[in-house]
C-alpha positions in Angstrom: 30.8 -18.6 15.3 31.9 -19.7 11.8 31.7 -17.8 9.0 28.7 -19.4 6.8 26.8 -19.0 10.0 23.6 -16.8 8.6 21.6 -14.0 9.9 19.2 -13.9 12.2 16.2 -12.2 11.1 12.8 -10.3 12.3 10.3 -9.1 10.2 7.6 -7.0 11.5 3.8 -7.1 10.1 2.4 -10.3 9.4 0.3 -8.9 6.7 0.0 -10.0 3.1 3.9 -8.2 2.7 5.0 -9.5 6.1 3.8 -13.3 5.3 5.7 -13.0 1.5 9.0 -12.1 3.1 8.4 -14.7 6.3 8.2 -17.4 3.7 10.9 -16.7 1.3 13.6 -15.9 4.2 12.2 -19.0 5.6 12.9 -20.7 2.2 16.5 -19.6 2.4 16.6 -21.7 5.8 17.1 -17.9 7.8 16.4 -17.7 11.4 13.2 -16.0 11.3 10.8 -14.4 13.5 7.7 -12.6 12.7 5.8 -10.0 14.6 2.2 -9.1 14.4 0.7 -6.7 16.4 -2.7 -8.7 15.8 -4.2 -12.2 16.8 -4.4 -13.0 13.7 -2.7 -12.8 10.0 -4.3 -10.1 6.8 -3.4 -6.7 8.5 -5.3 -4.8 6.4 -7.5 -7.4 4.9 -8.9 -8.0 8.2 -12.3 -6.7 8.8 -12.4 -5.1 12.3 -8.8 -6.1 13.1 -8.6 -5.8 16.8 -4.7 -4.3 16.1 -7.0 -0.7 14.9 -4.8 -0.6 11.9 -7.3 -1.8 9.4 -8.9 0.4 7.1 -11.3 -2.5 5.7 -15.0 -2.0 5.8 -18.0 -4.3 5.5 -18.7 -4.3 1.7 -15.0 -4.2 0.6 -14.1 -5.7 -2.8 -10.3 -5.7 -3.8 -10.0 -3.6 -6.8 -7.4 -5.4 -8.5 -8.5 -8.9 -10.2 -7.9 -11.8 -8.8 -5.5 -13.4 -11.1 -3.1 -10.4 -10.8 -3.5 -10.3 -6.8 -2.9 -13.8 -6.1 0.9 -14.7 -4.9 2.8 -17.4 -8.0 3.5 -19.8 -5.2 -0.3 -20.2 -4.1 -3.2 -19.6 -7.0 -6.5 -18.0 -5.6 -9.1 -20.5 -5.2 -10.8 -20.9 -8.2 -14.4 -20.3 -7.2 -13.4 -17.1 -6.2 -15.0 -14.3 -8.4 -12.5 -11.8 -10.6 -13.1 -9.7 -7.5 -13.3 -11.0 -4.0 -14.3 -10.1 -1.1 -12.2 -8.8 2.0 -13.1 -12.0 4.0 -12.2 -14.4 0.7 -8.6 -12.1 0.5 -8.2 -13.1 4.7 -8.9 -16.8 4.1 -6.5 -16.7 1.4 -4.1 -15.3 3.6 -4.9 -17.7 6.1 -4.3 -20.8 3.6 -1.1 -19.1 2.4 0.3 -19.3 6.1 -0.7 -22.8 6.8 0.0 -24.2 3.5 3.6 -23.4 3.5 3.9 -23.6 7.7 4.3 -20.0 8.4 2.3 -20.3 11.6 4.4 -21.2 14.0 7.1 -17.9 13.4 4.8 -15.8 14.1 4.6 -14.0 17.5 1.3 -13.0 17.9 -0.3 -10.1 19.6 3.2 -8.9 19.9 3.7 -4.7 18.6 7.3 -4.4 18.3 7.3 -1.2 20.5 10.9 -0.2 19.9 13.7 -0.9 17.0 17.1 0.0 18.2 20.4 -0.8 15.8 23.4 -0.2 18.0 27.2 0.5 16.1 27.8 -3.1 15.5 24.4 -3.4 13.7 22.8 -5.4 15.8 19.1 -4.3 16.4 17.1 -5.0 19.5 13.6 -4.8 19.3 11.4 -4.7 22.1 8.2 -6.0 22.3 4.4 -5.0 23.8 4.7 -8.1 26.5 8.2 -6.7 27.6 10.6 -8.8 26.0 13.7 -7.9 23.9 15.5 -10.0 21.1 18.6 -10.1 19.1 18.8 -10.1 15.4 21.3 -9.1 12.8 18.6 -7.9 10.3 15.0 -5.9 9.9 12.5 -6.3 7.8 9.5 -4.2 7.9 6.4 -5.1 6.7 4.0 -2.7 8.6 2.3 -1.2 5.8 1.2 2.7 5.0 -2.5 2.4 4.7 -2.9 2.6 8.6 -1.7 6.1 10.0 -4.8 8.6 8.5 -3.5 11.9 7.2 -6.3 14.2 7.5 -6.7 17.6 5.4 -3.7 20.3 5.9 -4.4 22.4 7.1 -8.1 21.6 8.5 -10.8 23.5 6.8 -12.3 26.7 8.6 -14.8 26.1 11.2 -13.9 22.0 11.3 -13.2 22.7 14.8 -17.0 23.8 15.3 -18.8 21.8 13.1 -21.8 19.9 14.4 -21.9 16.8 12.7 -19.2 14.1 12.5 -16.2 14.3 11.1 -14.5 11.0 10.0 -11.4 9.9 7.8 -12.1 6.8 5.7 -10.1 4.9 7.3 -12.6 4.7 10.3 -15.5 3.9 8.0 -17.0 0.7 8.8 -20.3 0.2 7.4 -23.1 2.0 5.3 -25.5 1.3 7.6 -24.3 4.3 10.0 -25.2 6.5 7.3 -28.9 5.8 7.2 -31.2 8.5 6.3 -28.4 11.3 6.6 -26.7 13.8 4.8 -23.5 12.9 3.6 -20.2 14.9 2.4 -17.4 12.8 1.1 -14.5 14.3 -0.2 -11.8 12.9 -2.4 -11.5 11.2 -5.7 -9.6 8.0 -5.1 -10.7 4.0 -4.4 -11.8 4.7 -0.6 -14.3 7.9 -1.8 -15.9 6.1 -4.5 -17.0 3.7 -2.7 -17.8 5.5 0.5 -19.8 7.2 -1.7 -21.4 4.8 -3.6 -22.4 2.4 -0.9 -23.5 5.5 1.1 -26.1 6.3 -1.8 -28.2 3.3 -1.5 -29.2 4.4 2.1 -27.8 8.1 2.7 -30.4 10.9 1.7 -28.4 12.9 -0.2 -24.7 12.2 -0.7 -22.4 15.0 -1.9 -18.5 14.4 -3.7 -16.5 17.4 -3.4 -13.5 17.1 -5.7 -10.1 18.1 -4.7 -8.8 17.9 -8.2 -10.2 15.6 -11.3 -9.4 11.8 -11.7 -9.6 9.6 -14.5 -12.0 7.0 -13.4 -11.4 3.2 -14.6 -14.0 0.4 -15.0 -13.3 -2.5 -13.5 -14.1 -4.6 -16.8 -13.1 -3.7 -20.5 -14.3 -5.9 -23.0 -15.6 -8.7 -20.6 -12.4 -8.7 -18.7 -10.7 -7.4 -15.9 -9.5 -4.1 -16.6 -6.0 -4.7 -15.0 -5.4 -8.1 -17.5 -5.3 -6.0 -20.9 -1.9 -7.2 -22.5 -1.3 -4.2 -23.7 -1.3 -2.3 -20.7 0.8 -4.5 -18.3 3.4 -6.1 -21.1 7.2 -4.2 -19.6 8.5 -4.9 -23.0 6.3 -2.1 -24.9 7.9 2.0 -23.8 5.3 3.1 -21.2 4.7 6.5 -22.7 3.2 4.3 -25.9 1.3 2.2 -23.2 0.0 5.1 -21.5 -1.1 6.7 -24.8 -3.4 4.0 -26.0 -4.9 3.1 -22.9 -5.6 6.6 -22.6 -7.3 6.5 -25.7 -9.0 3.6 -25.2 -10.2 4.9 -22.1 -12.0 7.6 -23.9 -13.1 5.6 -26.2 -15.0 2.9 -24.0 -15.8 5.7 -20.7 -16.0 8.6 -22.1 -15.3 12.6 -21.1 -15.3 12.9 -17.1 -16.6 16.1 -17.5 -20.0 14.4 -19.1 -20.8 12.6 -16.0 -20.3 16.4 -13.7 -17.3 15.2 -12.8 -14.2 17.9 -13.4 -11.9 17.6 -15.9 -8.5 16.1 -14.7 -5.4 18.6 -14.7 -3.6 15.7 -15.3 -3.0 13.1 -18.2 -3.8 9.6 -17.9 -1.4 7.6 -15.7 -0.2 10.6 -13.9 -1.4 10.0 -10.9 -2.7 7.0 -8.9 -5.9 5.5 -10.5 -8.9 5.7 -9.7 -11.1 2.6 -10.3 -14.8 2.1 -10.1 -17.2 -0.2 -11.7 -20.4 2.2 -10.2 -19.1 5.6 -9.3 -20.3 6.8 -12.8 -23.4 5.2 -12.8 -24.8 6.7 -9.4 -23.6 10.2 -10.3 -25.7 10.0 -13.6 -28.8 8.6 -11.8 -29.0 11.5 -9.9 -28.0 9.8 -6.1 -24.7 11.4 -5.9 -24.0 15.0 -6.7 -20.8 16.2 -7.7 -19.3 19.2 -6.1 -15.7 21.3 -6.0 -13.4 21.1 -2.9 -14.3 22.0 0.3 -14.0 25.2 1.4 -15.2 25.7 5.1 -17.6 23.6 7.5 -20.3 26.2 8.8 -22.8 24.9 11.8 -24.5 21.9 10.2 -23.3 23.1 6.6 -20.3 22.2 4.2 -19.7 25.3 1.7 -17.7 24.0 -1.5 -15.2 26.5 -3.4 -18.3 27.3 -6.1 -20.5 28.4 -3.1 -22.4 26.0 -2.9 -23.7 25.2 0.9 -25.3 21.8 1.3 -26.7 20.4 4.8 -24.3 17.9 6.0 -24.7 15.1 9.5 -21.1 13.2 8.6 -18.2 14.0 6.2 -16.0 11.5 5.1 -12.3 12.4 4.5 -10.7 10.5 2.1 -7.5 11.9 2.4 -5.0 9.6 2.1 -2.7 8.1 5.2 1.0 9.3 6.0 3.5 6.8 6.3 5.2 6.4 9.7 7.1 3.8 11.7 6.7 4.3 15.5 8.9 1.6 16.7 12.0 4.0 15.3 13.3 7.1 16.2 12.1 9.4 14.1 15.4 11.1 13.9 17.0 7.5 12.8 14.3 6.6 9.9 11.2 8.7 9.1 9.2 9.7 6.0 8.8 13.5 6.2 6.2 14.3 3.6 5.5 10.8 3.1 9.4 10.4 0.9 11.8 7.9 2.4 14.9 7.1 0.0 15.0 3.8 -0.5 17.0 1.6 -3.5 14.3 0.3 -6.0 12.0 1.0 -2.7 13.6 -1.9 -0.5 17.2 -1.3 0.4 18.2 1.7 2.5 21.6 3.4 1.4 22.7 3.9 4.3 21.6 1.4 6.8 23.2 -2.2 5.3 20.8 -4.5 7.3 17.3 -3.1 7.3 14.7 -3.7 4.4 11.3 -2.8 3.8 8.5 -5.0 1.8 5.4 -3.7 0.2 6.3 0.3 0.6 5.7 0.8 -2.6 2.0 2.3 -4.5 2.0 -0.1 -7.2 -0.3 0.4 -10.3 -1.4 -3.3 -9.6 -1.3 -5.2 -6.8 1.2 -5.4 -3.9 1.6 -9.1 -2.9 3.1 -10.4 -5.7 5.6 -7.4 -5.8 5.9 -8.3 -1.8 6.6 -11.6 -2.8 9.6 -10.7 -5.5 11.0 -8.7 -3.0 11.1 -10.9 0.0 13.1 -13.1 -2.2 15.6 -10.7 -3.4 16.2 -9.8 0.6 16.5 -13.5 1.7 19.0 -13.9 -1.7 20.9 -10.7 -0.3 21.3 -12.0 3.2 22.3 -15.6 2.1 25.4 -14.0 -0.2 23.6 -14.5 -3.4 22.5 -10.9 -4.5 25.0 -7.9 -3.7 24.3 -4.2 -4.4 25.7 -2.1 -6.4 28.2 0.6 -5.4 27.0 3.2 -2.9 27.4 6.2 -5.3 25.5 3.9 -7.9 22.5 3.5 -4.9 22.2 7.3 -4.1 22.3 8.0 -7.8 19.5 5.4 -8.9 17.1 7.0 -5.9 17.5 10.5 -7.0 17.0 9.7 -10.4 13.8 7.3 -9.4 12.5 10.1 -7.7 13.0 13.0 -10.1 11.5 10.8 -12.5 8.4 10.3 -10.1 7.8 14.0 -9.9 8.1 14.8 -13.6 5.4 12.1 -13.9 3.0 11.8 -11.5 0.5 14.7 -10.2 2.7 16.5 -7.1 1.0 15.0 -4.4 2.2 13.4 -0.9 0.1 10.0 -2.3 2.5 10.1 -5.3 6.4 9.4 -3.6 6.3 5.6 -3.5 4.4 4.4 -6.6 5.6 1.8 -9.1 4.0 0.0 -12.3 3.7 -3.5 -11.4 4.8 -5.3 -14.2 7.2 -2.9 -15.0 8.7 -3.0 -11.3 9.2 -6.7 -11.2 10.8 -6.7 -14.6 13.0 -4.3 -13.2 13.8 -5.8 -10.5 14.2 -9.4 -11.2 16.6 -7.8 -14.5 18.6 -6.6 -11.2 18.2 -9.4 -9.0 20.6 -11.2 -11.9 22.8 -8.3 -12.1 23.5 -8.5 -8.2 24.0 -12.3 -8.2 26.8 -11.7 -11.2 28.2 -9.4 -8.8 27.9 -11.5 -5.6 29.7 -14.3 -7.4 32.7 -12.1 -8.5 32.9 -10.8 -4.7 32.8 -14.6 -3.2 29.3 -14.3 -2.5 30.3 -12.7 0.7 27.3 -12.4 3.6 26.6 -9.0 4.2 25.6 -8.5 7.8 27.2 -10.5 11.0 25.7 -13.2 12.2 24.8 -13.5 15.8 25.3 -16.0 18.9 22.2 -16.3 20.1 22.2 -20.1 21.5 19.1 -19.6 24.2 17.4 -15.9 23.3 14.0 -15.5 23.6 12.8 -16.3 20.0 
């Protein structure tokens, strides 16, 4: 086979990451292949996904506007509101695939069972129907909001307590909590609303607090929260950004600790936020009550860490999800407390020719950050983009994450987050870097290319 011949590519998850990366490797003419474990595309974003990796539930609105959701290549309809729906965000996946003739690289109903990468980096990936294929480079696209981590370790007495016991991530529909006594602990996106839409038909509905959160409005000044200029412009030093939103926050929202919420032991931007357009409103009309962390599950009762026992049929736990790939070895890659080292959170340091999209917690949105990096993969494996040295790669992740710990709350949620606009700054600033780089090397390709005249696609 000739030298310009290119790599042969899978990428696994067709989700709203998978479909970014499909396209742009497609864009660069790479031989592509897609695996979805689904019969359909939207992971997540899929109501009732028959793949059981979804975490959507009836009433789901995306918390991030529209505007800053929406992929550059492909504008959200504009009769869409500032915040859609789950079923508008699937459509829009839907017209994303079709539009740009994704479709038909896409195995579907297909888990990719096993990812092996033998000495001459070749992977073989088997699949759920029993096949096996040949490609010179991985992409994975399965996403980290689908493996549930519940509490560690489990509260005393979980093991005997008579009601249910749920994590979020298997909450469907309010209508299950009719006329019941509900617990629901956490302060992130998934408890709010648990616990907001449980209000309106629940008949009582408890918070307990692990820790305080800084709760956002989904509208400041008669616009989305997330499109304030000062807030999302890369240009201005964050610590300056984070001080007047801060401010400003207080300003328009108020103290937490007037609404019986407790006080965060955090500053703002410190941790992953929290944002709510009703949270606050239900808690001051009386229909949730605020309470401490759990302390123990007792018969039909939840005891909080104030001593306060409250009757309780179902607690929600809205504890966050561990991130996991079960098609690898977990000696090979893994994420032990939830960290994986990863260059600017796509290129592994020590594997050349496997990439990940969309493992990243951005303050934002991911799909336009999916869609930035699919690029800068496809640019890689086409000899336009070339890393920097190894020593430079190792040094850049331990910096990133000693940075991310000074910052952010210590927390297994906090190991993979990035500020949107700052990120894709970042990165496109290196994406130029590397492509001066590629074209002092010869814009060499950095993986071999297969023969596969005839394999199974």
């Amino acid at each position: 086979m000739g030298s310009a011949a290119l790599p042969r590519v899978a990428v696994i998850g067709a989700g709203s990451s998978g479909i970014a990366a499909l396209k742009a490797l497609r864009d660069r003419d790479l031989d592509v292949r897609c695996y979805e474990a689904s019969d359909r595309i939207g992971g997540n974003w899929v109501y009732e996904n028959v793949n059981g990796m979804s975490a959507c539930y009836r009433d789901l609105h995306i918390n991030t506007s529209r505007l800053r959701m929406a992929y550059d290549d492909l504008p959200m309809p504009e009769d869409y509101p500032d915040y859609p729906r789950h079923d508008q965000i699937a459509a829009y996946f839907e017209q994303h695939v079709d539009t740009f003739g994704l479709r038909p690289l896409i195995r579907f109903s297909t888990r990719v069972e096993h990812a092996e990468r033998a000495a001459d980096g070749v992977w073989t990936l088997t699949a759920s129907d029993g096949t096996t294929a040949r490609y010179d480079a991985l992409v994975v696209a399965s996403g980290h909001h689908w493996d549930p981590r519940w509490p560690e370790p489990a509260f005393p007495g979980s093991d005997t307590f008579q009601g249910v016991q749920m994590h979020a991530h298997e909450y469907r529909n309010p209508d299950d909590l009719q006329d019941r006594d509900v617990v629901v602990l956490g302060m992130g996106n998934s408890a709010m609303d648990i616990a907001v839409e449980a209000s309106y038909v629940a008949r009582n509905v408890h918070l307990g607090a692990r820790r305080g959160a800084h709760v956002i409005p989904k509208y400041l000044f008669g616009r989305p929260t997330d499109q304030l200029g000062s807030w999302v412009n890369p240009r201005i030093p964050f610590e300056l950004r984070r001080r007047l939103v801060a401010k400003l926050m207080r300003l328009y929202v108020g103290d937490m600790t007037q609404f019986g919420l407790p006080a965060p032991d955090h500053e703002f931007g410190q941790a992953h936020p929290t944002i709510s357009g009703r949270i606050l409103d239900r808690i001051t009309h009386g229909a949730v009550a605020v309470h401490p962390n759990i302390s123990r599950l007792d018969g039909d009762e939840v005891e909080f860490e104030d001593g306060t026992r409250v009757h309780a049929d179902v607690v929600v736990y809205c504890t966050g999800y561990r991130i996991t790939f079960p098609f690898f070895d977990e000696a090979f890659i893994s994420a032990p407390d939830n960290r994986i080292d990863l260059y600017r959170r796509v290129f592994h340091p020590e594997i050349p020719n496997v990439f990940f999209v969309g493992l990243l917690q951005p303050l934002g949105a991911i799909m336009p950050l999916a869609e930035e990096q699919g690029r800068w993969i496809a640019e890689h494996l086409t000899g336009g983009y070339a890393l920097p040295e190894p020593q430079e790669l190792r040094a850049f992740i331990d910096a990133d994450f000693a940075a991310m710990q000074r910052r952010y709350v210590a927390s297994k949620r906090h190991t993979i987050q990035v500020d949107f606009d700052d990120y894709l700054f970042e990165v496109r600033r290196e994406r130029r870097r590397g492509a001066q780089r590629a074209k002092a090397q010869g814009h060499p390709l950095p993986v071999p290319a297969l023969a596969l005249e005839g394999a199974a696609a």
